[in-house]
C-alpha positions in Angstrom: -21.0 -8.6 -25.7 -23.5 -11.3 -26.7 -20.4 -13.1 -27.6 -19.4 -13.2 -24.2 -22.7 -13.6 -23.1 -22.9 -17.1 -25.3 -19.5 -18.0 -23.7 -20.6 -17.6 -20.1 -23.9 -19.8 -20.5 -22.2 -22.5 -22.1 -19.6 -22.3 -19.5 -21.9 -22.3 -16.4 -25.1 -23.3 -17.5 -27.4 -26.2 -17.0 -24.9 -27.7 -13.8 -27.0 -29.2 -10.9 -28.2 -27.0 -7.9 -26.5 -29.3 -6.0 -23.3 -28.7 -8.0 -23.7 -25.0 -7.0 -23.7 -25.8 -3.2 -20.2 -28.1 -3.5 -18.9 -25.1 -5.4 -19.6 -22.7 -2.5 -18.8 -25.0 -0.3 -15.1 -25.2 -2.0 -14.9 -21.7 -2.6 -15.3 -20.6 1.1 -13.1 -23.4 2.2 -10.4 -22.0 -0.1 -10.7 -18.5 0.7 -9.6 -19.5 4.2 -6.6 -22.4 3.4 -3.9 -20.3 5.1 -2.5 -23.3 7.1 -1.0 -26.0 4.4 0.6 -22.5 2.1 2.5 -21.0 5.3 3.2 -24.4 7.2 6.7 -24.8 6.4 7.7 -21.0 6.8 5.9 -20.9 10.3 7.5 -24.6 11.6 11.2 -23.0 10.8 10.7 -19.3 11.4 8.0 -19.4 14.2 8.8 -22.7 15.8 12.8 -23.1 15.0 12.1 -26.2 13.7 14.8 -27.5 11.5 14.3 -27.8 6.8 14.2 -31.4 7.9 12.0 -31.3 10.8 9.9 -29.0 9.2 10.1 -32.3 6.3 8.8 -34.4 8.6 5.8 -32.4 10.0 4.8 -31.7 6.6 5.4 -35.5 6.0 3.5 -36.8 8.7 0.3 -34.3 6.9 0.7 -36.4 4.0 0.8 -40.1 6.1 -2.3 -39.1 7.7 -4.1 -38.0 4.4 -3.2 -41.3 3.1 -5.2 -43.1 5.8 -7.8 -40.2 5.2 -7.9 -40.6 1.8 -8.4 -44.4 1.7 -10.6 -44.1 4.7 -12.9 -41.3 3.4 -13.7 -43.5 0.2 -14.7 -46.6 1.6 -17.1 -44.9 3.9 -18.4 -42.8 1.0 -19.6 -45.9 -0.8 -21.0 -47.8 2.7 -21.6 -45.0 4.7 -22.7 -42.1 2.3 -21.4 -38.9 0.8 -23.0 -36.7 2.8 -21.8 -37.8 6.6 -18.4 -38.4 5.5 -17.6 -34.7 4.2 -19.8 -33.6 7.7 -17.0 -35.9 9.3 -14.1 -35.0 8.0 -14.5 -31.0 8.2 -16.0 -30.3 11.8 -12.6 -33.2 12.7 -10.1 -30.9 10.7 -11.8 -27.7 12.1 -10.7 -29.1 15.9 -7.6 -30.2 14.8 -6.4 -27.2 13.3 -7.6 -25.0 16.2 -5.2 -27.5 18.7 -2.0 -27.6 15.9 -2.0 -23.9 16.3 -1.4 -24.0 19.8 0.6 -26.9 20.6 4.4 -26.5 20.8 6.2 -29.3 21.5 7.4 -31.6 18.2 6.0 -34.8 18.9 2.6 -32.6 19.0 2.7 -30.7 16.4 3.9 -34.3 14.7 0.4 -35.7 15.8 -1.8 -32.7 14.9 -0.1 -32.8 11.7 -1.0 -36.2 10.9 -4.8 -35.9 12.4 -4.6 -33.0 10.6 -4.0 -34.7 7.2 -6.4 -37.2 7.8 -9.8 -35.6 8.3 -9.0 -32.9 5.8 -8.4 -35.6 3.2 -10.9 -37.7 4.0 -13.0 -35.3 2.4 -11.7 -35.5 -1.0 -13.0 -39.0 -2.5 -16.3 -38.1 -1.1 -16.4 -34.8 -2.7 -15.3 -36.3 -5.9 -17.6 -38.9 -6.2 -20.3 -36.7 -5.0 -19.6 -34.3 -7.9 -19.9 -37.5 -10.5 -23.3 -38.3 -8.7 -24.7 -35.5 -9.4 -23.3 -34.1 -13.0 -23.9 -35.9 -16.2 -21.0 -37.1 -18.3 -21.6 -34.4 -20.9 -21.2 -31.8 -18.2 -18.6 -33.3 -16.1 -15.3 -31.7 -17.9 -17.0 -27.8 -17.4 -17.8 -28.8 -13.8 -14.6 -30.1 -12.5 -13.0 -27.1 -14.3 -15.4 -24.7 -13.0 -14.8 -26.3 -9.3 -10.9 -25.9 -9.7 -11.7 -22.2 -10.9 -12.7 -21.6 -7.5 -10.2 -23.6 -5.1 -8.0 -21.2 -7.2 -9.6 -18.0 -6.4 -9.9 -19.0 -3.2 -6.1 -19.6 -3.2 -5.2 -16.5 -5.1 -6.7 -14.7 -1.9 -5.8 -17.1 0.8 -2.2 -16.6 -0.4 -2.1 -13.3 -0.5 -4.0 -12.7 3.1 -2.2 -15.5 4.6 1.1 -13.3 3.7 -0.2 -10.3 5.7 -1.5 -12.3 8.6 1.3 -14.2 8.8 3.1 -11.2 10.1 0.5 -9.7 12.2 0.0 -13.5 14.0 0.7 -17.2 12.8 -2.2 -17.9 15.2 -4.5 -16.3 13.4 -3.6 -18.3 10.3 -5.4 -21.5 12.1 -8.0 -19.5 13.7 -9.5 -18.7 10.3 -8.9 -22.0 8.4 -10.7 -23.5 10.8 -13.4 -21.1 10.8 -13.8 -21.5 7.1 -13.9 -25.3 6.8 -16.9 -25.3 9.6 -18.9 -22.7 7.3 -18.3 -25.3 4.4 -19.6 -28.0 6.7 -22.4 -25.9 7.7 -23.4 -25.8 3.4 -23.4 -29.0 3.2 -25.1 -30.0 6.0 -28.3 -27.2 5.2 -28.0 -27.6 1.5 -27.0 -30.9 0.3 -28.9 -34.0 0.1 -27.3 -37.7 0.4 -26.3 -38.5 -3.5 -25.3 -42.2 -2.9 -27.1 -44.6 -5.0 -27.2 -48.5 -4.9 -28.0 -50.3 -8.1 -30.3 -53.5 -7.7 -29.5 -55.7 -10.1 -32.5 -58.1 -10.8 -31.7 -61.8 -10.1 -29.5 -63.5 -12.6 -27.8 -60.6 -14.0 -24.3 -60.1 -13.0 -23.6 -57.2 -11.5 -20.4 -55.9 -12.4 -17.4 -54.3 -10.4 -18.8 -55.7 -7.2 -15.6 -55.6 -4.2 -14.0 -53.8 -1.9 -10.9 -51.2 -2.4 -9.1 -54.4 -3.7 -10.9 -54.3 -6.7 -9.7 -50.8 -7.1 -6.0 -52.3 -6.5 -6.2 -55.2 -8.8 -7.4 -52.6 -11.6 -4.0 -51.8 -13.4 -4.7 -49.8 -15.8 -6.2 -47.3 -13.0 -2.9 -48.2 -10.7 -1.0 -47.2 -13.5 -2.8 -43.7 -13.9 -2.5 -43.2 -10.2 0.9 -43.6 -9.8 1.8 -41.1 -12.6 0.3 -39.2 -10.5 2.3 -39.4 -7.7 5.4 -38.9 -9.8 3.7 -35.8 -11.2 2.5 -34.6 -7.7 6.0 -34.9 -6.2 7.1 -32.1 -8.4 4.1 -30.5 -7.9 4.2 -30.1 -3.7 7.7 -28.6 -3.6 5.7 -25.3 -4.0 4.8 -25.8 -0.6 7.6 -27.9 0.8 11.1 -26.4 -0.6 10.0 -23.3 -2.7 9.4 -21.6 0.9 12.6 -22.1 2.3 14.7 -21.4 -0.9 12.5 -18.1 -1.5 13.6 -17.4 2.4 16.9 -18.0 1.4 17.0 -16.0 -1.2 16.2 -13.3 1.4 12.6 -12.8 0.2 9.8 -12.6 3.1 7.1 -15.1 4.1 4.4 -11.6 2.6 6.6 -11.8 -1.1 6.4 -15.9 -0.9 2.2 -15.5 -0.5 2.0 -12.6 -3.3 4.5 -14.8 -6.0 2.3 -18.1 -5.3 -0.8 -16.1 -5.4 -0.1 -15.6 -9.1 -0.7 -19.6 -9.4 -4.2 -19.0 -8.5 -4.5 -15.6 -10.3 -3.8 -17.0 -13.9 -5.9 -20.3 -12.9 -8.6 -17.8 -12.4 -8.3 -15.7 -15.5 -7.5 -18.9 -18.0 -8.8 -21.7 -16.2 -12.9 -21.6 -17.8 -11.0 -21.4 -21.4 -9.2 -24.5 -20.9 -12.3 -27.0 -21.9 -13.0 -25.5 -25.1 -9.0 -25.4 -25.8 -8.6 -28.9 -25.5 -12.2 -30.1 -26.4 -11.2 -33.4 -28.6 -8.1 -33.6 -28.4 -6.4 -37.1 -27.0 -6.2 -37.1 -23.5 -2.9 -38.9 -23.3 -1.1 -36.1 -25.5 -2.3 -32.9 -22.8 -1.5 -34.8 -19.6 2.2 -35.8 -21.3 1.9 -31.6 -22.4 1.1 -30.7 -19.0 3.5 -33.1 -17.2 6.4 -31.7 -19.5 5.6 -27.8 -19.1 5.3 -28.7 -15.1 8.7 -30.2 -15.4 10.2 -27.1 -17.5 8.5 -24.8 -14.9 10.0 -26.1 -11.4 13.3 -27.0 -13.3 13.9 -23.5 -13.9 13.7 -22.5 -9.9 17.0 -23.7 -9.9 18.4 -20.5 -11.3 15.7 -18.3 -9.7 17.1 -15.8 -7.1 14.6 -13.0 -7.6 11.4 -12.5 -7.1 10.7 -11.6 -10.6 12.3 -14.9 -12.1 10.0 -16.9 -9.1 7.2 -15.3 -10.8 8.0 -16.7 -14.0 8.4 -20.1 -12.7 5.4 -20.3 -10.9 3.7 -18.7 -14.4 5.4 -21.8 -16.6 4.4 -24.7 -14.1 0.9 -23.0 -13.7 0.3 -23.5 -17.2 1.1 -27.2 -17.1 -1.6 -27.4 -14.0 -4.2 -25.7 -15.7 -4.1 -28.4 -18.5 -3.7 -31.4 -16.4 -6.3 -31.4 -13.8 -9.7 -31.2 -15.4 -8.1 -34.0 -17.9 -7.4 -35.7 -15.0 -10.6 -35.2 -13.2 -12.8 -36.5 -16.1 -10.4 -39.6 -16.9 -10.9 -40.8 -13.2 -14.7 -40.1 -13.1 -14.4 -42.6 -16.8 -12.6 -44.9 -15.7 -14.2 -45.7 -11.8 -17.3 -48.0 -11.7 -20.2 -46.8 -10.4 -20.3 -48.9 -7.7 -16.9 -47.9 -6.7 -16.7 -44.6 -7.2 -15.8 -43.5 -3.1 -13.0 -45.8 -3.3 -11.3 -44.9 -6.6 -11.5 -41.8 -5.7 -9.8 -42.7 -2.2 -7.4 -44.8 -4.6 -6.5 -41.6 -6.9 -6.6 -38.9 -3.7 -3.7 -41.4 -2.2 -1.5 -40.5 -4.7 -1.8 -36.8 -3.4 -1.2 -37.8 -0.1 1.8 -40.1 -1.0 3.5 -37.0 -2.7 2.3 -34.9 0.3 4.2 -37.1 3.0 6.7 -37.5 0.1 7.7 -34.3 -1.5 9.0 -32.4 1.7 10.9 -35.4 3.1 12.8 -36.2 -0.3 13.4 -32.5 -1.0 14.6 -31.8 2.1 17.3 -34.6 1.8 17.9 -33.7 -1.5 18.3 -30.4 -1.1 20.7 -30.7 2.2 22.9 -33.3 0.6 23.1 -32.4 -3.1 22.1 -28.6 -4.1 19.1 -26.5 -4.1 19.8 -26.7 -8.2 20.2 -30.8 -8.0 16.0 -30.5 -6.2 14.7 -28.8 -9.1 16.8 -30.1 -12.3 15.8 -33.4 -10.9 12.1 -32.2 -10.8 12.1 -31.2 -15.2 14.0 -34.6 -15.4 10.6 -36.7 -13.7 8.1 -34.2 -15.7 9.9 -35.5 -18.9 9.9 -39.4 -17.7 5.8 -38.7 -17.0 5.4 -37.3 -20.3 7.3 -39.8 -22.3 4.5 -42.3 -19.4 1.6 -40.7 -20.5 1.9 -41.0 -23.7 2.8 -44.8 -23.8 0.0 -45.4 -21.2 -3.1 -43.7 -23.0 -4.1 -46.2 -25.4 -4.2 -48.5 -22.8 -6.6 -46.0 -20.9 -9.2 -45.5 -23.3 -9.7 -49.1 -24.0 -10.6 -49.6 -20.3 -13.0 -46.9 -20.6 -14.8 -47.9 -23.2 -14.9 -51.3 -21.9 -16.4 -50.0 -18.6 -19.0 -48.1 -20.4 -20.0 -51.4 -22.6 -20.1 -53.3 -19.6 -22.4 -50.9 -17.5 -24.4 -50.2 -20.0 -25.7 -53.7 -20.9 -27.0 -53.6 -16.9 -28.6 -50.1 -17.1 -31.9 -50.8 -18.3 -33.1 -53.6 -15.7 -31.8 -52.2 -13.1 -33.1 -49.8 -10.8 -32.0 -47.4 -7.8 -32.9 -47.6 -4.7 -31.4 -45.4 -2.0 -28.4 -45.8 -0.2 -29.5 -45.8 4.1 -32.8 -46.2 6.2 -33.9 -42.6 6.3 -33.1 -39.5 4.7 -33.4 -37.6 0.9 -30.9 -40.2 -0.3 -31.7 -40.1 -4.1 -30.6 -36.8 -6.2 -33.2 -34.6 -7.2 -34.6 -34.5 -10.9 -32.1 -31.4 -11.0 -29.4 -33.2 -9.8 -29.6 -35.9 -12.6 -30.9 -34.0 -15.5 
């Protein structure tokens, strides 16, 4: 018992009030995602939308979380954390509210890609507001802690979504939205602006200085990214084509929801273990691990025509998630200046969005003109070239980082902070930064 006891304070202890609030936040806005898990089953089941229209809604999402993502970064570092997340959730809230009504395609087209947007808008904010606020030490237990609970959140939502689904798709966007304008309500009672500016006494260079170019012109980081996107195209099909072949495999939208549930349900049960399991080892050799058992995972859907055997594929990729995102999540937090942080985190949440407007509009075309086995064979085959990526791209990635910490460390010490805006609790607390 005191074992356990020693586990859970080293696990949770010592994180930021302020990383607390973010982690409600997160988990409420979770526990309510029924939209994005059910959209494809409701645009061809509840609409009559075609697997390629459906493509294109879904696709039109991702477009406008690209602009969102890119967006919501830049005005994160000029315009502040804080009033960017406000932003971009009471927008989504609205929007979802009007997507569940409309009816016509060109409509449900646009809703998607307001849609997409403000709800991505919030991510590089988020991110960089979480780096504000944790020390580097702590970093890999937050971001792993935070990913604990957008999976129990989705290991519920999935699950509830199923059984609403068949009372009312309405209600689906009735309570997403209802959720995302609690979230906005924690922030906007609980959290205090985190955006800092550095002064940089005359003389002394200040480093990273630029727009989102700099983030562009940064290769090693352009590199990372688009892995990522490679990665992430596998990735989305679970909400893209794993829908429709589970429907044609003459399973329900309620068994789809209860066999993607189990994603969040081992994510909850394993996920805190992950940092001590790959504490010190190379970075390079768990994403290529992760990118390889993702692969392995969605490959086998090709010969899935159960629910049992979805189970086990969804079990198998899961396992390649768990160890890739809080690697992930600390690499980007490593390698994006200080000054920059809004924007490389706009920079890396693109490469979600890419896959997002990507991933149902390949798979569908896939899918129609080759096989439903061609779609996922072809998904182990890019989890093996990110792999074989990873591992030739690492070295190169922890140079970088320990170049950016050389160089921001020899301006640490005369600089000073100064807040970010002309009113308001713009600095982090003495909480926030110990």
């Amino acid at each position: 018992m005191r074992t356990v006891g020693k586990w859970f304070q080293d696990t949770t202890g010592g994180l930021p009030r302020t990383f607390w609030y973010l982690w409600a936040g997160t988990l409420v806005n979770r526990l309510g995602s029924f939209v994005l898990v059910f959209l494809a089953i409701y645009l061809t089941t509840e609409r009559g939308f075609s697997e390629f229209q459906a493509g294109i809604v879904l696709g039109l999402w991702g477009a406008g979380g690209a602009v969102g993502t890119l967006t919501g970064g830049i005005l994160a570092d000029q315009w502040g954390r804080r009033p960017t997340l406000l932003t971009a959730h009471l927008g989504a809230a609205a929007i979802m509210l009007a997507l569940g009504l409309v009816r016509e395609l060109w409509l449900v087209g646009l809703g998607a890609l307001l849609l997409g947007m403000f709800a991505e808008a919030a991510r590089p904010a988020f991110g960089a507001m979480m780096v504000d606020v944790v020390p580097e030490r702590d970093r890999l237990r937050a971001f792993t802690l935070n990913y604990w609970a957008i999976n129990l959140g989705f290991a519920c939502a999935a699950i509830l979504a199923g059984l609403a689904a068949e009372a009312s798709y309405l209600l689906l966007f009735v309570v997403n939205a209802a959720t995302t304008v609690t979230t906005a309500l924690i922030i906007f009672l609980k959290v205090a602006e985190t955006r800092r500016v550095r002064v940089v006494p005359a003389g002394l260079a200040a480093p990273h200085r630029g727009g989102l170019g700099s983030a562009l012109r940064d290769r090693v980081f352009v590199g990372f990214v688009a892995l990522n996107i490679l990665l992430a195209l596998v990735f989305m099909q679970h909400l893209s084509m794993l829908p429709i072949a589970m429907g044609q495999d003459g399973l329900s939208p309620s068994t789809y929801g209860s066999v993607i549930a189990v994603n969040g349900v081992l994510i909850v049960a394993g996920q805190l273990f992950v940092p001590r399991l790959i504490r010190g080892r190379g970075r390079s050799r768990v994403l290529a691990l992760a990118a390889l058992i993702t692969g392995v995972g969605f490959g086998l859907t090709a010969f899935a025509d159960a629910a049992w055997f979805y189970v086990l594929t969804v079990l198998i990729w899961t396992l390649g998630e768990m160890l890739n995102s809080p690697s992930n999540a600390t690499l980007i937090a490593e390698l994006s200046p200080t000054a920059l942080r809004g924007r490389y985190q706009g920079l890396f949440s693109l490469s979600w969005s890419v896959a997002t407007f990507a991933a149902p509009v390949t798979g569908g075309f896939v899918r129609e003109q080759f096989g439903d086995s061609a779609l996922w064979l072809g998904c182990a085959a890019l989890g093996g070239v990110v792999a074989v990526a990873h591992l030739l791209s690492g070295p190169a990635r922890e140079r970088r980082v320990r170049a950016l910490h050389t160089a921001e460390a020899g301006t640490a010490g005369p600089a000073a902070d100064e807040p970010a805006g002309d009113a308001g609790p713009t600095r982090p607390s003495a909480t926030a930064r110990a």
